[in-house]
C-alpha positions as CSV (number, residue, x, y, z in Angstrom):
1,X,0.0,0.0,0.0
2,X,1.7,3.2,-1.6
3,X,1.9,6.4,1.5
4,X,0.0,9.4,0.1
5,X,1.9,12.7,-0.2
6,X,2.7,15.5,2.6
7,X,0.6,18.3,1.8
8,X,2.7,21.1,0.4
9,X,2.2,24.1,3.1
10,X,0.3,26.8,2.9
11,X,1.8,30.8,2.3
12,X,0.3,31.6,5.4
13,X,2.0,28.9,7.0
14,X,5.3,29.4,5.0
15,X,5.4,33.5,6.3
16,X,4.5,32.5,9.8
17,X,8.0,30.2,9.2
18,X,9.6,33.0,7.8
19,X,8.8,35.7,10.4
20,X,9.9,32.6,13.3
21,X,13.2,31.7,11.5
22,X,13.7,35.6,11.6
23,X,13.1,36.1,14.9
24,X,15.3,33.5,15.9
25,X,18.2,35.1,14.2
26,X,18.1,38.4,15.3
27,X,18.2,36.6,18.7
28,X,21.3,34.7,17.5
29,X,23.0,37.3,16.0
30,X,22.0,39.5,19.2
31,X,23.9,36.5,21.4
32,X,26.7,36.5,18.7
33,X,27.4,39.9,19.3
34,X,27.3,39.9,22.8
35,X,30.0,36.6,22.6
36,X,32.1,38.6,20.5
37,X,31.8,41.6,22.9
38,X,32.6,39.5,25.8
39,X,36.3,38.7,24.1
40,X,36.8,42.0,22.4
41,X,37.9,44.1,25.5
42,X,41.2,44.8,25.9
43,X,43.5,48.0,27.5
44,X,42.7,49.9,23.8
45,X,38.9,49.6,24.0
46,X,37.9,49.4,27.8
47,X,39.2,50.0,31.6
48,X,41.3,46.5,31.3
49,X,45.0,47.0,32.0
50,X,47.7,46.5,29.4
51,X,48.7,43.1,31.6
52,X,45.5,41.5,30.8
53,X,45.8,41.1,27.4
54,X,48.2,38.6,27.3
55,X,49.6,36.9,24.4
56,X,46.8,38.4,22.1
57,X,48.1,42.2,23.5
58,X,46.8,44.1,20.6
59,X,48.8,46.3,17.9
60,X,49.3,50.0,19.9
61,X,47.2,52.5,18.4
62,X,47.9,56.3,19.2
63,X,45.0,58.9,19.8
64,X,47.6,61.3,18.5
65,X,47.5,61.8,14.5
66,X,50.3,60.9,12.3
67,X,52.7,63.7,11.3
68,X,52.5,65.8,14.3
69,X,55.7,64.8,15.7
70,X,58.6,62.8,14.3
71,X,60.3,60.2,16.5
72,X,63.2,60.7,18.4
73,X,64.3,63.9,20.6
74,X,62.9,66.8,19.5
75,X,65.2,70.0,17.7
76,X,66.9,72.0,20.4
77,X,66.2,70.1,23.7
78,X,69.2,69.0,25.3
79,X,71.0,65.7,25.0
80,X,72.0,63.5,27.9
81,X,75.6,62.1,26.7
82,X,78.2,61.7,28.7
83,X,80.8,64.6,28.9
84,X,83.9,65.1,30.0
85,X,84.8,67.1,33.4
86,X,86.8,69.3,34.1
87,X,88.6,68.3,37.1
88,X,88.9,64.0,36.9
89,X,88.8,62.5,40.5
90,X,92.5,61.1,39.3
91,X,95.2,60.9,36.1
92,X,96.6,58.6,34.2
93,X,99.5,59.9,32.0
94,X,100.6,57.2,28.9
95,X,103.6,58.0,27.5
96,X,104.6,56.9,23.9
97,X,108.0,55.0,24.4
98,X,109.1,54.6,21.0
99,X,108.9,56.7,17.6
100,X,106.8,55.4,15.5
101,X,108.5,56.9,12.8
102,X,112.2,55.8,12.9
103,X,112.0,53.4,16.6
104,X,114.0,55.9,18.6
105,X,113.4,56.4,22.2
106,X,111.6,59.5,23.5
107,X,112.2,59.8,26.5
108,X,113.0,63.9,26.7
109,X,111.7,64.5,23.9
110,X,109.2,67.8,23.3
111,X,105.3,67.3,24.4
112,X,103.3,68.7,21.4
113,X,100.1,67.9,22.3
114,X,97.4,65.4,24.3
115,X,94.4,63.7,24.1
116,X,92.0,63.0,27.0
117,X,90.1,59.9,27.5
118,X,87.5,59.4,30.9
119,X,86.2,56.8,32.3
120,X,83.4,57.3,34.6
121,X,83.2,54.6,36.8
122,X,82.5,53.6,40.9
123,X,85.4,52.7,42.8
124,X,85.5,49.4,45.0
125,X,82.5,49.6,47.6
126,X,83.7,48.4,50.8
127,X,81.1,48.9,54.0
128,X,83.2,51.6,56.7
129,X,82.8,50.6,60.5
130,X,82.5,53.4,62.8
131,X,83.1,53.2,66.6
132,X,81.4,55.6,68.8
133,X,82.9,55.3,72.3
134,X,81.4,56.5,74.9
135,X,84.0,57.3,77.5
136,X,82.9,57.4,81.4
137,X,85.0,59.1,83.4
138,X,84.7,59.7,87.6
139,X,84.6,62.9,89.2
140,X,87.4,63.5,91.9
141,X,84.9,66.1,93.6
142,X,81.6,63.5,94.3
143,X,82.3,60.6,92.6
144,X,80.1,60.0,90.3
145,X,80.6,58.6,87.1
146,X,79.7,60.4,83.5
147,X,79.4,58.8,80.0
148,X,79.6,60.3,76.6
149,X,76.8,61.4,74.9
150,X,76.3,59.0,71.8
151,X,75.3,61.1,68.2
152,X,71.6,61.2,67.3
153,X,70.6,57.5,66.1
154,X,73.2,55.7,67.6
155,X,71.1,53.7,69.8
156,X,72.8,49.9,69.8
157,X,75.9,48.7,70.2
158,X,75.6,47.2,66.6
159,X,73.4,48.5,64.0
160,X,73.1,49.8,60.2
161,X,74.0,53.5,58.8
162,X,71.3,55.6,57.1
163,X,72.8,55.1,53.8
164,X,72.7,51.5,54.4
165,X,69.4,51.7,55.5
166,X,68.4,54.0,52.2
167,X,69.6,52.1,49.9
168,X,67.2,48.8,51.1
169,X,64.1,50.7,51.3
170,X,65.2,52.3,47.8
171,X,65.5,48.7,46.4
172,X,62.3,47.3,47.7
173,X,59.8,50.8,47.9
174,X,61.8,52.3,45.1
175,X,62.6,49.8,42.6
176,X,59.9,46.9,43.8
177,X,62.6,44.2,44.3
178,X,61.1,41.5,46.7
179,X,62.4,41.1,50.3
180,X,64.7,38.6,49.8
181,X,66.2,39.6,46.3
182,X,67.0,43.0,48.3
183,X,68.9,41.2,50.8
184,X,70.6,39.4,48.1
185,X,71.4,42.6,46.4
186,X,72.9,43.9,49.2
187,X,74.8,41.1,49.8
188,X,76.5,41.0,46.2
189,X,77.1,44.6,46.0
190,X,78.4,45.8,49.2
191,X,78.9,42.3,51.0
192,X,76.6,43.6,54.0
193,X,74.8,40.5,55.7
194,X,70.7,41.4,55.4
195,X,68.0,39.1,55.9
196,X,64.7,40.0,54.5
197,X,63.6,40.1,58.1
198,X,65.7,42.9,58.1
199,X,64.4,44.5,55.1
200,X,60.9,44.3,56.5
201,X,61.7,45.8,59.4
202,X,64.0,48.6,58.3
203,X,60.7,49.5,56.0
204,X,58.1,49.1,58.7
205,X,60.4,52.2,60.6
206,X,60.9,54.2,57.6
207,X,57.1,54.3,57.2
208,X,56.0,55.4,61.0
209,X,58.4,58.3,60.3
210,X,55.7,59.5,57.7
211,X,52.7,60.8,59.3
212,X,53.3,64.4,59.4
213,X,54.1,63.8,55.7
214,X,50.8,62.2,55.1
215,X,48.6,64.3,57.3
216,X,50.2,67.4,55.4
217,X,49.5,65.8,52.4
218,X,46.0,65.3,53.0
219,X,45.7,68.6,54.0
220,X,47.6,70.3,51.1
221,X,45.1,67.7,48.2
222,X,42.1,68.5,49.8
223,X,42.6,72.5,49.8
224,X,44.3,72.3,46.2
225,X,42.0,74.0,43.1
226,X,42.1,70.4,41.4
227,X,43.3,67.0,41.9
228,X,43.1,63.5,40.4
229,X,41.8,60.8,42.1
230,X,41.9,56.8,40.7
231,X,42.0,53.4,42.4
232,X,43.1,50.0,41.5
233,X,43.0,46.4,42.7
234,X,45.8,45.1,44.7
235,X,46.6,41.2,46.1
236,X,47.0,41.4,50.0
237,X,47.1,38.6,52.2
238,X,45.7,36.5,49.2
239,X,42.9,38.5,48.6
240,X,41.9,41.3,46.3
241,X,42.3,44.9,47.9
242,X,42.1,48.5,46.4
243,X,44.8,51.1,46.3
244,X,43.7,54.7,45.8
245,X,45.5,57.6,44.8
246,X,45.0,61.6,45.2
247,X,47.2,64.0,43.5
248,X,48.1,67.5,42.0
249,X,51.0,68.6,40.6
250,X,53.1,68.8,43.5
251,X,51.6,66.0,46.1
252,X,51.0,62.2,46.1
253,X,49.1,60.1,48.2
254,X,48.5,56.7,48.0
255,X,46.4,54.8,50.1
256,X,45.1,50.8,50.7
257,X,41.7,49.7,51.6
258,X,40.0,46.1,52.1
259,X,37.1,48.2,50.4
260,X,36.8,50.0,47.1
261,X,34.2,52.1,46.9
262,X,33.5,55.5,49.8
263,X,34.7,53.5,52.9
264,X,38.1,53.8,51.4
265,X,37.9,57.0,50.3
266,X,36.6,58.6,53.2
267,X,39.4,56.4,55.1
268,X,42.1,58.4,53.0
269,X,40.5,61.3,54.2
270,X,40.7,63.7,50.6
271,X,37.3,63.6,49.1
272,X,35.2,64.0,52.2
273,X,37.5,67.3,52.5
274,X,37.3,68.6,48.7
275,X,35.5,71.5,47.6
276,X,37.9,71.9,44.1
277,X,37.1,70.3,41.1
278,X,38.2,65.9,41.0
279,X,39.2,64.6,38.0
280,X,38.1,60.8,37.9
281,X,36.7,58.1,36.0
282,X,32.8,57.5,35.7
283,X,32.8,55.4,38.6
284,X,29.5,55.9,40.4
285,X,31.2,56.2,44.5
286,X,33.2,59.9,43.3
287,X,29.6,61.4,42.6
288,X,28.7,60.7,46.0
289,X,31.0,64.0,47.3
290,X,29.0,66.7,46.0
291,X,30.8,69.2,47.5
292,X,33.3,68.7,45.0
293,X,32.7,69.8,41.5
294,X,33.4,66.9,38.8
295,X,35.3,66.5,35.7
296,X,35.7,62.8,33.9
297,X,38.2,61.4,32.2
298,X,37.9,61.5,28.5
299,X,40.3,59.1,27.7
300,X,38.4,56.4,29.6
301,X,35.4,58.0,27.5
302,X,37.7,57.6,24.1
303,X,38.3,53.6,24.9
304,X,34.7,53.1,26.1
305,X,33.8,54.6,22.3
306,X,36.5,52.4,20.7
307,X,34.8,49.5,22.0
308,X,31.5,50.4,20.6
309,X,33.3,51.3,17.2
310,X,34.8,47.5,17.8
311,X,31.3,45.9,17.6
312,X,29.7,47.7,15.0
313,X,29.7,45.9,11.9
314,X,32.6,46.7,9.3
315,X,31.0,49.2,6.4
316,X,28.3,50.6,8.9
317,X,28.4,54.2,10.2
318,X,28.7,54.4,13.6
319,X,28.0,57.4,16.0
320,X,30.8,56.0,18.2
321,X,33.5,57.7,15.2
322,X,31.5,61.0,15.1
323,X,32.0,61.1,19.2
324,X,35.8,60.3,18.8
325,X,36.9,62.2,16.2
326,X,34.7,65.8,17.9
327,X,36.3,65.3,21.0
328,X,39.7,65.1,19.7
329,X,39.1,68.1,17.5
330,X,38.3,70.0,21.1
331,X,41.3,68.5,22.3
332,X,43.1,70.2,19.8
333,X,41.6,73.5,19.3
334,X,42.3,73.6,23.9
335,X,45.5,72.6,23.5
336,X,46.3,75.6,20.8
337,X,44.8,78.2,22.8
338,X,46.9,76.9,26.2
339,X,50.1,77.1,24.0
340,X,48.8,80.9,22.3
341,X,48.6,81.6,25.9
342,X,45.3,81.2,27.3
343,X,41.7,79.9,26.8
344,X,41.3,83.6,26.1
345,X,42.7,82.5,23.1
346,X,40.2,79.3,22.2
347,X,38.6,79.2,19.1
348,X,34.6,79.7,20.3
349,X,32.9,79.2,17.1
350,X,35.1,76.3,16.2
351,X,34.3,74.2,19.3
352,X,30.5,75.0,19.2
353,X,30.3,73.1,16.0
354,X,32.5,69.9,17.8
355,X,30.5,70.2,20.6
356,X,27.2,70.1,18.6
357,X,28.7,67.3,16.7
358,X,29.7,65.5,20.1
359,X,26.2,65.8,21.1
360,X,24.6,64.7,18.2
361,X,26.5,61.3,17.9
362,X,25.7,60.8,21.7
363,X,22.4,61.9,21.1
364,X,21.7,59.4,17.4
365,X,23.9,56.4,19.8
366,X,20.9,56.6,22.5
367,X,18.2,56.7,20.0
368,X,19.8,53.8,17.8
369,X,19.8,51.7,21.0
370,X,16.7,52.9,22.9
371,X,15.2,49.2,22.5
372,X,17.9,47.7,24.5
373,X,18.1,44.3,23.1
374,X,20.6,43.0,24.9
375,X,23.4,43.4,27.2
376,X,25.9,44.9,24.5
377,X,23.0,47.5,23.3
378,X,22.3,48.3,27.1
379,X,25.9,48.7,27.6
380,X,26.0,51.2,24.7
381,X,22.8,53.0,25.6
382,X,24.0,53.8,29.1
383,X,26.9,55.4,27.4
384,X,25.5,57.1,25.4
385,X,23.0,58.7,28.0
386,X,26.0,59.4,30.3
387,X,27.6,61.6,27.5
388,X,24.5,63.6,26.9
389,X,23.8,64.0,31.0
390,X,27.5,64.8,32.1
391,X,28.5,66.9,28.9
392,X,29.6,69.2,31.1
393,X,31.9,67.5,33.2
394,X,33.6,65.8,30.2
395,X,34.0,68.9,28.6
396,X,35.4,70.6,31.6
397,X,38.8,70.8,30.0
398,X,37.6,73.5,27.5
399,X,36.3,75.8,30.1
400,X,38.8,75.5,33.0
401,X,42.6,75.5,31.9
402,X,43.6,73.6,35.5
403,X,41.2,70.9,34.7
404,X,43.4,68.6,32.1
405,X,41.6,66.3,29.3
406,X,42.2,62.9,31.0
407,X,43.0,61.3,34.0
408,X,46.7,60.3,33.8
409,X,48.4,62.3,36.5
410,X,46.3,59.9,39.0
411,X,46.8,56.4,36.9
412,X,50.9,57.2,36.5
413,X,50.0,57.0,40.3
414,X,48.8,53.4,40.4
415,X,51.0,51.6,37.6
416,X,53.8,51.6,40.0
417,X,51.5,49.8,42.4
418,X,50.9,47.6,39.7
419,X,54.2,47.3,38.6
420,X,55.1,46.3,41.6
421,X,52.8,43.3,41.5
422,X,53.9,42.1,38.3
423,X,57.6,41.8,39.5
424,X,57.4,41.0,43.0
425,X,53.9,39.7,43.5
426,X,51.3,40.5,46.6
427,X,52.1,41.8,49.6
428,X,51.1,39.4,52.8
429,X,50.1,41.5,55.0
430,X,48.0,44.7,55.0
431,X,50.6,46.7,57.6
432,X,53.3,45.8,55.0
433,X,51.0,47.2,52.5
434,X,49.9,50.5,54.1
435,X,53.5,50.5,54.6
436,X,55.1,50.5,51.0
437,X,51.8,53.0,50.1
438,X,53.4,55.0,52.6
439,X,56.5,55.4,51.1
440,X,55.6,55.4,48.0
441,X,53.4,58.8,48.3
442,X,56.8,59.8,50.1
443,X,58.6,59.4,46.8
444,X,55.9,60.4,44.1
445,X,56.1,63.6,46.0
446,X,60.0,63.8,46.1
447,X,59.8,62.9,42.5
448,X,57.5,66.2,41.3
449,X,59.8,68.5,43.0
450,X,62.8,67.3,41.6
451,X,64.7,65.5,44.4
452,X,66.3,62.4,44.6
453,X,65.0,59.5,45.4
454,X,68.0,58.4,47.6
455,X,68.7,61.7,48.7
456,X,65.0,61.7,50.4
457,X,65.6,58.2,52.0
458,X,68.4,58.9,53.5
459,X,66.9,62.4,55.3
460,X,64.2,59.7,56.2
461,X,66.5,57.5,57.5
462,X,68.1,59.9,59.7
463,X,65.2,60.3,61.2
464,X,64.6,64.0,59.6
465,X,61.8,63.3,56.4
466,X,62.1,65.7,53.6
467,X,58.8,68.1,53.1
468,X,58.1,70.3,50.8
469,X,58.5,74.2,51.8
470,X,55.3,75.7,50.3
471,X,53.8,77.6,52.9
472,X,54.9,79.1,56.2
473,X,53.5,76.6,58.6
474,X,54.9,73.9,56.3
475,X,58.4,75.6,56.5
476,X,57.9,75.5,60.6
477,X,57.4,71.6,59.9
478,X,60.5,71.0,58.2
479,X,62.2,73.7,59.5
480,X,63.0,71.7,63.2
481,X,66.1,68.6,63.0
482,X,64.4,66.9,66.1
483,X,64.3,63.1,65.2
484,X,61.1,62.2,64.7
485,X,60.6,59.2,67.1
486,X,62.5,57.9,69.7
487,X,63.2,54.2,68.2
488,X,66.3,54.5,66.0
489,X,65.0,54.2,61.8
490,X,68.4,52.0,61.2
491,X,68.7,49.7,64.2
492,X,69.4,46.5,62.9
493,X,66.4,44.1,63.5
């Protein structure tokens, strides 16, 4: 018995197909693009750090435009080669003993001329012992007997110098060498017998020598005009903590906190203070200090739109490009007015017609994704709506010359605190990590006014930290050459 035929479908039931087999791919390619998404950040289109991208690290791409500068040192800025001195620390004279010419001596014959060759080098490092002795002597009169008076710091009968002592913290604070490969380094170098015990404990008393520093340094951020505030994530004890940093131009401070978000912040004590104007990132906890006035970092704005111009298919406009390519044009026409001498000087027409365009691409990007299909498209849309509700504090930097275009004088900040995760790992305990933050705002701070790293650690080691003179009462701060604790900083541990 022969089956009968399938009955051919209807077109009723062939577009009711059609509108489900569409359906279902606009979902798919919805998931697709939210897949793709999920592997396309990287440090060039998002808030990841360079560190993250691995093996895959993307090709470098520079916001600046091609032709504005040519590598290498620029025309007329000094070079840094070596050059002879004047006055060598020591001569060698090398005297021809033969002619060259017919083999004759010369000795007594005429000089006629010299060339000079120097050699910079270090001599042989060899550790110097000093002996204090402390003489006691007995009165004929009463009797009574009376000892020497030791030099400030000397404390112990045995016990490590302050250039000792700055040269460890400079290796392990400074240059992020781990404990032990600080030891090792002292060791191999100036054959001095450290432990890392010892290094710990040499750090732990360099940093209780910085509180007045870091008091005065909250003080001096939270009364400054502007500063720039960022945080980061940090391994302590095993677990994931956040440094934070607050700066200006001429103070550091760097904090830790088990917390991220205000607890920290109002732990380092800045924000809750701050009336000026903080440069940051979007991150919702800064917008809880409304006493400060805001400015956001447009170069976290630039990656966030690089991202979207990442997803949008290739051959499709995207608003993303309009956004990018208006706010580097501002960029631009700022930067040219600072350098004619002013925003007196900025071009007012010129940036109403980049601002207009700025809006307009923000304004076409939340209308394109007003539906909100999907994470990527909600992702985009809240973007987009930021950009049109915070115009002003992005464009802050075209209205207020203190107020920069991004927020790099705060991350510079934190890649040494990430730095020194990637070469020396966590830190185990949270002391030990309030303590290197410690130092290291000590040294940022050093850093912007020009003084030496190891000059700096050793005035901390002899118990006399170096502060900036910018006011009166912090001239009466520094002005004093008390010690400032009783324990010695370079007792050996």
């Amino acid at each position: 018995m022969s089956s009968s035929p399938a009955a051919k479908p209807s077109y009723d039931e062939l577009a009711a197909l059609v509108v489900r087999l569409s359906d279902a791919l606009d979902k798919a390619n919805g998931r697709i693009a939210e897949l793709e998404a999920r592997l396309g950040p990287n440090s060039d289109n998002s808030s990841k750090p360079p560190s993250s991208d691995g093996l895959a690290k993307p090709a470098p791409r520079s916001l600046r435009k091609g032709g504005q500068r040519k590598p290498g040192r620029p025309k007329g800025t000094p070079g840094a080669t070596l050059a002879q001195v004047e006055r060598p620390d020591k001569w060698e004279r090398h005297e021809p003993k033969q002619c060259r010419g017919c083999g004759d001596g010369l000795a007594g014959a005429p000089e006629v001329g010299m060339e000079k060759r120097q050699v910079f080098d270090i001599p042989p490092i060899k550790v110097q012992v000093t002996e204090h002795q402390l003489v006691e002597r007995r009165c004929c009169d009463c009797g009574v007997v009376t000892k020497g008076t030791a030099p400030a710091g000397v404390t112990a009968p045995v016990q490590y110098g302050s250039r000792i002592t700055a040269i460890i913290v400079y290796l392990y604070v400074g240059q992020f060498l781990s404990k032990d490969r600080t030891a090792q380094a002292l060791a191999d170098l100036f054959g001095v017998p450290v432990t890392g015990g010892t290094v710990l404990s040499m750090t732990a008393r360099a940093a209780t020598r910085l509180d007045g520093f870091l008091a005065r340094g909250v003080e001096q951020i939270a009364a400054a005009p502007v500063a720039h505030f960022d945080e980061t994530g940090f391994r302590v004890e095993g677990k994931l903590h956040w440094v934070h940093s607050a700066s200006t131009g001429t103070w550091s401070l760097i904090t830790v906190h088990r917390k991220r978000g205000t607890a920290a912040m109002d732990a380092a004590g800045v924000l809750p203070a701050f009336t000026g104007v903080a440069v940051h990132d979007a991150w919702a906890p800064y917008d809880t200090y409304t006493d400060a006035t805001h400015a956001l970092c447009n170069a976290h704005l630039l990656r966030e739109l690089q991202q979207v111009i990442d997803t949008t298919p290739e051959g499709e406009w995207c608003w993303a490009e309009q956004a990018t390519d208006a706010l580097l044009q501002m960029k631009v026409l700022v930067e040219a007015a600072i350098e004619a001498g002013g925003l007196k000087h900025l071009d007012q027409v010129a940036l109403a017609e980049q601002a207009r365009l700025w809006r307009s691409a923000a304004a076409i990007g939340r209308h394109d994704t007003r539906s909100r299909t999907g994470k990527l498209m909600k992702k985009h849309h809240a973007l987009a709506t930021r950009m049109l509700d915070r115009q002003d504090d992005y464009l802050r930097f075209t209205r207020d010359e203190l107020v920069s275009f991004d927020n790099n004088p705060a991350e510079r900040e934190i890649r040494m605190i990430k730095l020194r995760q990637k070469v020396s790992g966590c830190l185990r305990t949270l002391a030990g990590a309030e303590q290197f933050c410690a130092i290291r705002s000590y040294l940022a701070t050093a850093r912007k006014h020009g003084v030496n790293f190891f000059h700096a650690l050793t005035e901390l080691a002899e118990g006399y930290p170096w502060l900036p003179e910018a006011t009166p009462a912090l001239a009466l701060l520094s002005g004093t050459r008390e010690p400032a604790g009783n324990s010695p900083l370079a007792t050996a541990a």
